[in-house]
N, C-alpha and C positions, 0 to 999 in steps of 0.2 A: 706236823708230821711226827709220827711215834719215830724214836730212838732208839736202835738196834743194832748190837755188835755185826751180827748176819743180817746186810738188810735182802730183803726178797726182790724178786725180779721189776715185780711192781713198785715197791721203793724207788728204786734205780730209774723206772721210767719217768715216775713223779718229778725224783731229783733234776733230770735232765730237760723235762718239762720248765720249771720255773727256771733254770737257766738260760732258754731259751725266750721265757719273756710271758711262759701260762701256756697252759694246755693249746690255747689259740694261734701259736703262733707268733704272739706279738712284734715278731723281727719283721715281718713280712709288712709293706706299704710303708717304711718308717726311713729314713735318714740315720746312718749310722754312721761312728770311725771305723777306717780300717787299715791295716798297713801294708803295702806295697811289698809284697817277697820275694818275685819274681817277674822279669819280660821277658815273653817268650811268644815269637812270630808277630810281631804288634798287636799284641796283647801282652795286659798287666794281671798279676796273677796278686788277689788281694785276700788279705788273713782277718776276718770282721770278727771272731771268736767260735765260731761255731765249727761243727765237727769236719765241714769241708769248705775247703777255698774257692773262689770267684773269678770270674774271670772280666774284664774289662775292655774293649777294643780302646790304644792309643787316643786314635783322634777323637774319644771322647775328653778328654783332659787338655786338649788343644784349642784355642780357638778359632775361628775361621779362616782360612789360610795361611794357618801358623804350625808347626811344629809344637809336638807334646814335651815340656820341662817334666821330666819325670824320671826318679830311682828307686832303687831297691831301697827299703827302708822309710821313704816318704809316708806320711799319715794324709788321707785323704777320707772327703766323704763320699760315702754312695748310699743310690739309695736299692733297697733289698726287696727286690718283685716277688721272687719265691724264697723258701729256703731254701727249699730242695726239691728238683727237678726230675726227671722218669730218669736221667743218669747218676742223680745224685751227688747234683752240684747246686750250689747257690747261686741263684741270679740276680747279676748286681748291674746297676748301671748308672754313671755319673752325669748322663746328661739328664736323668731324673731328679736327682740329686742337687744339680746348681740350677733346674726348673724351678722345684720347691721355693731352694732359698731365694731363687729371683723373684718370683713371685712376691713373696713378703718385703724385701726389699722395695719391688715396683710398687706396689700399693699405697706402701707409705710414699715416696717418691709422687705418685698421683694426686695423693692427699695434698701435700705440701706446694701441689706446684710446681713443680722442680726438674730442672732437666735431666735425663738419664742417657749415656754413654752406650751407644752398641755398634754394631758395624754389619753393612749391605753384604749379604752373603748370596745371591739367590734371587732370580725371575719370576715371578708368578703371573698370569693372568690380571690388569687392571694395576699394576705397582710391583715390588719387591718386598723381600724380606729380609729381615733385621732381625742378627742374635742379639740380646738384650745381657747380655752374659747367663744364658743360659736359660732363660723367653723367649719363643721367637714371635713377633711381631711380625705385621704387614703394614706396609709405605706404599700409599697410594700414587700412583704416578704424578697426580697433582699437587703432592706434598715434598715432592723431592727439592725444586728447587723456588726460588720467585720468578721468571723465566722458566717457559720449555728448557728442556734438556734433551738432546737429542741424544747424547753417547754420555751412559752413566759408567762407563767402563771404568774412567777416573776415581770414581767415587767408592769402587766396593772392594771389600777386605779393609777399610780404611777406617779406624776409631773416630768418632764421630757426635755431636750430640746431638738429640731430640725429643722432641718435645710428646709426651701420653697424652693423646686425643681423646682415648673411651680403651677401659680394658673392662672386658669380663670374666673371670676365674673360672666359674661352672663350667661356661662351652669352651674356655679359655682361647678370649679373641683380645689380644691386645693392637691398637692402631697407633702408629705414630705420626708425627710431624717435621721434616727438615726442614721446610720451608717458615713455618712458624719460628725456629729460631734465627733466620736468615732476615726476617722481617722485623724481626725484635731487635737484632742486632745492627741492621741498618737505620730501623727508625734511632734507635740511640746515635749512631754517627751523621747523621743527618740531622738531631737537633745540635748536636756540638756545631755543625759546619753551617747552617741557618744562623745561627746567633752572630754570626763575624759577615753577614752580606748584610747588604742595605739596599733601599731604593736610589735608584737614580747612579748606582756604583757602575764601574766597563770594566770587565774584567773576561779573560778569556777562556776555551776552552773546547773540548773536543765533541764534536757531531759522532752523537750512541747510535741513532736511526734515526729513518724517514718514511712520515706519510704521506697521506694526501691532505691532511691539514695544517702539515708542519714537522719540527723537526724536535729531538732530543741530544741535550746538548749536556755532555758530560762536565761542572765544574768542579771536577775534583771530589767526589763522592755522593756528590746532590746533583739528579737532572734538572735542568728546568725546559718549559715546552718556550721555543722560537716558531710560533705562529706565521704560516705561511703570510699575512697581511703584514706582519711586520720585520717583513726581510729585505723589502724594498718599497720605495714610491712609487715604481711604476708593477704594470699589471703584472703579476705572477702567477703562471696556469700551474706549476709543479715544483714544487721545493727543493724536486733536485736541480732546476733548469740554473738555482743559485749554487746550490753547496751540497757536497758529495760525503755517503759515511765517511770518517778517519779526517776531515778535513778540522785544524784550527779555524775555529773564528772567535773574533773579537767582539762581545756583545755587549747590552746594558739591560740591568734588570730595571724591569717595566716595573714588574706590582709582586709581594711576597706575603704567602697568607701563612704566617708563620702555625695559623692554628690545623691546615692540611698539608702541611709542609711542599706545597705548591708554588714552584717562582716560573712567573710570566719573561721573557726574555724580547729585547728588540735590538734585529741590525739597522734599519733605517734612521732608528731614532741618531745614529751618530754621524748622518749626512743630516748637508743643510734644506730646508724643509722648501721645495717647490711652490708651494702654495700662499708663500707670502710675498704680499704684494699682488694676486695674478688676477684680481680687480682692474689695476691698472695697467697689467701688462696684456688682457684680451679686453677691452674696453663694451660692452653690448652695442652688437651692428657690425661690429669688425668683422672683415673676409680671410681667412684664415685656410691653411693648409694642412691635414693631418691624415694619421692608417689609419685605418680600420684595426681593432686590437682582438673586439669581442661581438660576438652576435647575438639577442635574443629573443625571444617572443615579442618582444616590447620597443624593441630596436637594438640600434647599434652604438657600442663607446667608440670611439674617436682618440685617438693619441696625439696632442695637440706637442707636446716634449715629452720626455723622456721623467714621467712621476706625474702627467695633469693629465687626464683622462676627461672628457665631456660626453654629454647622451646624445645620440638623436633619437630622440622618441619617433615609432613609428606611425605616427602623424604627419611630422617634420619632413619625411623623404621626399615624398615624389607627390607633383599637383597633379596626376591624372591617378596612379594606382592606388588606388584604395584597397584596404583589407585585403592586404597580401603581407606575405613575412619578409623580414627586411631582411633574410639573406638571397630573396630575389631581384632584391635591387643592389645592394651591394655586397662584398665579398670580403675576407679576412685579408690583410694586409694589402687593401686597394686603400690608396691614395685618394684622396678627394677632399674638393673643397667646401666649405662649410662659415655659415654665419654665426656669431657668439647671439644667442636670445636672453640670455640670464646666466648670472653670474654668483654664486651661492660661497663668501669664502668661507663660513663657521660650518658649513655640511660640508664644503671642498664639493662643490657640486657645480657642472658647467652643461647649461642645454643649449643647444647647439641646429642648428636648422641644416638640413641637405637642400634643399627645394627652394628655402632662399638662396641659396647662391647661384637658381638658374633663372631664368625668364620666365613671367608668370605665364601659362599659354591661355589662361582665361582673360589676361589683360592686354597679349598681344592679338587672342583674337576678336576682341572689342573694336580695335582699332583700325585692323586689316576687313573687319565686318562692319559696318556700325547698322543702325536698326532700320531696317527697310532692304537693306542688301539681299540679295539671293544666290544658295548657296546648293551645294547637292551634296547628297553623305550617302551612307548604307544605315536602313534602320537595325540597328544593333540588337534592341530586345524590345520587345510588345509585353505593357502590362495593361494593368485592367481600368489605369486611366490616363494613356496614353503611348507613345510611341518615342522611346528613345534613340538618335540618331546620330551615328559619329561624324567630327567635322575636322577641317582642317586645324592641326597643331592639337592631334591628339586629343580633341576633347567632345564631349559627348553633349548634346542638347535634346529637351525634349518638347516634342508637339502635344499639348494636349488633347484628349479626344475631341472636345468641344472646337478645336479648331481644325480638324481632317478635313471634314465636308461641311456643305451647308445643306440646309435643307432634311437632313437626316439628324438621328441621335446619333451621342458617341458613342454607345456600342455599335450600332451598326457602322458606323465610320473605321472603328478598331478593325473588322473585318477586310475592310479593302486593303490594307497593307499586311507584308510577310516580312519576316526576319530576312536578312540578306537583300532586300530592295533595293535598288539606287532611288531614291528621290530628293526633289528639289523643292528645299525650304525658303522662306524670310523668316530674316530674322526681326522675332520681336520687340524682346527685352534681352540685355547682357548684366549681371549682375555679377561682377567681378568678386566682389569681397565675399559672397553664398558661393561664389563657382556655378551659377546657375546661367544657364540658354535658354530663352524661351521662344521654342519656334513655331511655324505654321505653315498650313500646306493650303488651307479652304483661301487662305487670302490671295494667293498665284489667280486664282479663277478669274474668270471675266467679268467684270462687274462686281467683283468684291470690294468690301469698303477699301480705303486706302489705307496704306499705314504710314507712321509717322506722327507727330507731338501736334497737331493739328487738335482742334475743339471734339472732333468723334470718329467716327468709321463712317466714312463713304460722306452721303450729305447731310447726314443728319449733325444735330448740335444738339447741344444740354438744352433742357428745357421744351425741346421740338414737344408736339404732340402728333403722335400718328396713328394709323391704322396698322394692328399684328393681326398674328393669325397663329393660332394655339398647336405647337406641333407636338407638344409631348403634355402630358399630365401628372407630377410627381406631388408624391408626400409633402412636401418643402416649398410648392412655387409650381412654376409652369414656364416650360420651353417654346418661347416666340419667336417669330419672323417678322419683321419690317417688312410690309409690303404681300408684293407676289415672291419675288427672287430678292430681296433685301437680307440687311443684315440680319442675323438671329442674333436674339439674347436671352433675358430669365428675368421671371417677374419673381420676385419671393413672396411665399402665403403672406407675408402683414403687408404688404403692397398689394394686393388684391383688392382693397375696399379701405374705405373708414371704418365702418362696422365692423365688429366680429364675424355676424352672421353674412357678409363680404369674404371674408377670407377664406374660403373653404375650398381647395382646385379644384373636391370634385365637383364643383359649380358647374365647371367650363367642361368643354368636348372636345376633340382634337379636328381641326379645322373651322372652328369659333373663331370670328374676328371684333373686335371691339378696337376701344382706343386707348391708349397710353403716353405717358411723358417720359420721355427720352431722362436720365435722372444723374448718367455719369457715363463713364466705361473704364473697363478693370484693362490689367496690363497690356494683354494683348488687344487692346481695342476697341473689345466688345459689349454693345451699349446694355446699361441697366435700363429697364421700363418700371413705372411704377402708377397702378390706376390711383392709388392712395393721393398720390403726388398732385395727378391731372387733379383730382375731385376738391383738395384743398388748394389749387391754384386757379380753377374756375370760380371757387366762395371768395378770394379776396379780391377775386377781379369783380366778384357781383357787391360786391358791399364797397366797391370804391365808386362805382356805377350809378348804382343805384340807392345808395343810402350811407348817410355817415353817423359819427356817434353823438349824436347830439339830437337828430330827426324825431328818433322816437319809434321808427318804425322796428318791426322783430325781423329777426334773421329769415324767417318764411315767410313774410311781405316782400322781403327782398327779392329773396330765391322768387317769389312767385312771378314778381315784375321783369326777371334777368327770364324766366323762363316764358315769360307774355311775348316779350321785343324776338325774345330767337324765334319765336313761330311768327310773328312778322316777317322776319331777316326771311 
């Protein structure tokens, strides 16, 4: 700038220009000192150099919930938005000002890791807000504490530290963390207080909360979980049914993983253990008294004392009810007595029988029935091979088709009974240890074989040979008759001939009569036939006849001469 005694108007602008910081402005966006001249109505009246003064509201120099430390004369920074306004003042303001600098502060602070000090001023949507001394941040709800927090009321205006999650300058979002220094600081007191317990230690301590698995038990700055299984020997449905929040208990630690800072806790372990000895004290076969504790698909446990618990498998209950849930047979704290089956001490496991400790009804109706007896029932259920019918002492017996009627097939037999019938059976067979009846309705008739341990049904015997007559023709064999009205039975396809080209049923017609050998009879009495049988019991009757092994003669010299003498006969 030229130097002149008389400087001109433009001089004068020039000069005032770079006093200000360049034709631009430069005071304006910038961080300045300034000195404090005047307050007046809460407002601070500040003198930064320029040709007019600024004004400031108080509780910018204040912090959140606090009162402005501030006089005439104090030096302070602010920062300068305009120079000069449409009234021709300066606009200043200090919360721009300690932004700035907080900013540079918080970054580095970021960088470093490091905790930063600010205080809950303010609600927002989704968390709160934190002035950072002069940043304000947002505190997510779930960062406030390690626990819900229900009333942060305690918490705000209140100096505090936490921890920078993510800050970004441009849109200027900075996020913080209280929680994370809560977790830091407890993990650090938590391994101090870890290091002085041990396994197998009793030491006491206060019930934090409860669930449905168990409970949290405060030892003096470290929880540990007391597991509902290990609060007691006997059954525990709810862990408060033992111990209530705020209650002392006395526990021992189970197991301590020092590497998830995790301890396992048990009350039972400091009673003495029920299970020892109880080998010998429920011996297998013993009759025994116990509740009912629990019920489930599979059966019911039994409370045999107070810590020993046994099953009854839903097998075990009841000798007639099958496949029903065992809380229709029995009930939650019903009494009832019960046989020991097995006895498991290293599982702690005891099965237990309901059913034996009543009377079997399939062995008492053996006894009050035996086989030949006649008895009457209602047929209960018709299936498609045979006819199920209830009897006395609750238990159920079945007719097979083949034994309805004579003379017919079993399906058309199936047909002449209806559910809900009364009829009158024998009994055939009783098979106690199966729980099987096996009954019959064709044998009542007149002239039916007999029943009972005799050599066969009616007159015939093993070995007989007689005259059938073909009442049915299946895949498998052929349904015969003895006689006119005789027994029926079943010849099977490889009993039909010696040959292959013998076995074939559709050989035969229905109402075809030939001869056969009587060969056995199945449970219910009813005899096997077999042509097979007759045709190799008539060849060693013709070679004992007519030829021996020495003669010379062949097997059809034999047959020839056994079949000469019969057409004599």
């Amino acid at each position: 700038m030229a130097s002149t005694a008389f400087p001109t108007r433009d001089d004068f602008a020039a000069m005032l220009d770079e006093s200000l910081g360049g034709a631009d402005g430069g005071f304006e966006g910038r961080v300045v000192k300034g000195t404090v001249t005047g307050i007046e109505n809460d407002m601070a009246v500040i003198d930064i150099g320029l040709k007019s003064e600024g004004r400031v509201a108080l509780r910018e120099f204040a912090m959140p919930g606090q009162k402005a430390d501030l006089k005439i004369g104090d030096e302070v920074e602010v920062y300068v938005d305009r120079v000069e306004n449409a009234n021709g003042e300066t606009m200043l303001s200090r919360d721009r000002a300690r932004r700035e600098a907080a900013w540079d502060r918080l970054e580095e602070e970021f960088n470093k890791e490091a905790r930063v000090e600010g205080v809950i001023f303010g609600r927002v949507k989704g968390g709160f807000t934190v002035d950072l001394g002069g940043a304000v941040a947002f505190l997510p709800g779930s960062q406030v504490d390690i626990r819900p927090v229900r009333d942060v009321g305690p918490l705000m205006d209140l100096p505090q530290p936490f921890q920078i999650l993510k800050m970004d300058r441009r849109r200027g979002n900075i996020v913080v963390s209280r929680r994370a220094i809560l977790e830091e600081t407890r993990a650090e007191q938590r391994s101090g207080l870890i290091q002085n317990l041990e396994e197998g230690q009793i030491i006491e301590g206060a019930v934090k909360n409860i669930t449905d698995y168990g409970a949290f038990v405060d030892l003096g700055g470290i929880d540990g979980l007391l597991h509902v299984t290990d609060m007691s020997y006997k059954r525990v449905n709810h862990p408060s049914e033992v111990i209530n929040i705020g209650d002392t208990v006395k526990v021992q630690i189970i197991r301590i993983n020092r590497d998830t800072q995790r301890i396992s806790l048990g009350m039972k372990q400091l009673e003495s253990d029920p299970w020892e000895g109880v080998a010998a004290k429920y011996p297998v076969g013993a009759k025994l008294s116990g509740t009912v504790t629990n019920i489930t698909d599979y059966g019911a446990f039994v409370e045999l004392e107070p810590g020993i618990e046994g099953l009854v498998h839903v097998s075990e209950m009841s000798w007639v009810k099958k496949n029903v849930h065992p809380g229709k047979i029995v009930s939650t704290s019903q009494e009832v007595d019960v046989i020991v089956l097995e006895v498991d001490s290293e599982k702690r496991r005891i099965s237990l029988g309901l059913k034996q400790a009543q009377s079997n009804p399939w062995g008492a109706f053996a006894d009050a029935h035996p086989v030949g007896s006649v008895v009457e029932g209602e047929v209960k259920n018709a299936t498609e091979f045979g006819l199920f019918v209830g009897l006395p002492g609750d238990v159920d017996g079945m007719v097979h088709m083949s034994d309805i009627a004579w003379g017919i097939s079993g399906e058309e037999a199936l047909h002449l009974h209806r559910k809900g019938e009364n009829v009158q059976v024998v009994v055939l067979d009783v098979d106690v240890e199966k729980e099987r009846i096996s009954l019959g309705i064709k044998q009542l008739e007149k002239g039916a074989p007999a029943i009972g341990a005799g050599a066969g049904a009616g007159s015939l015997k093993k070995n007989d040979v007689v005259t059938v007559t073909v009442l049915e023709v299946r895949d498998n064999g052929l349904e015969v008759q003895a006689g006119d009205d005789g027994a029926t039975g079943f010849i099977k396809r490889a009993d039909l001939g010696r040959d292959r080209d013998e076995q074939r049923p559709e050989r035969y017609q229905v109402g075809q009569k030939f001869d056969a050998m009587v060969t056995g009879f199945d449970r219910s009495k009813k005899p096997n036939f077999s042509v097979k049988a007759m045709q190799i019991a008539e060849e060693k009757q013709a070679v004992a006849q007519y030829g021996s092994s020495d003669s010379g003669a062949s097997l059809g010299d034999i047959l020839g001469e056994a079949l000469k003498a019969g057409k004599k006969d």
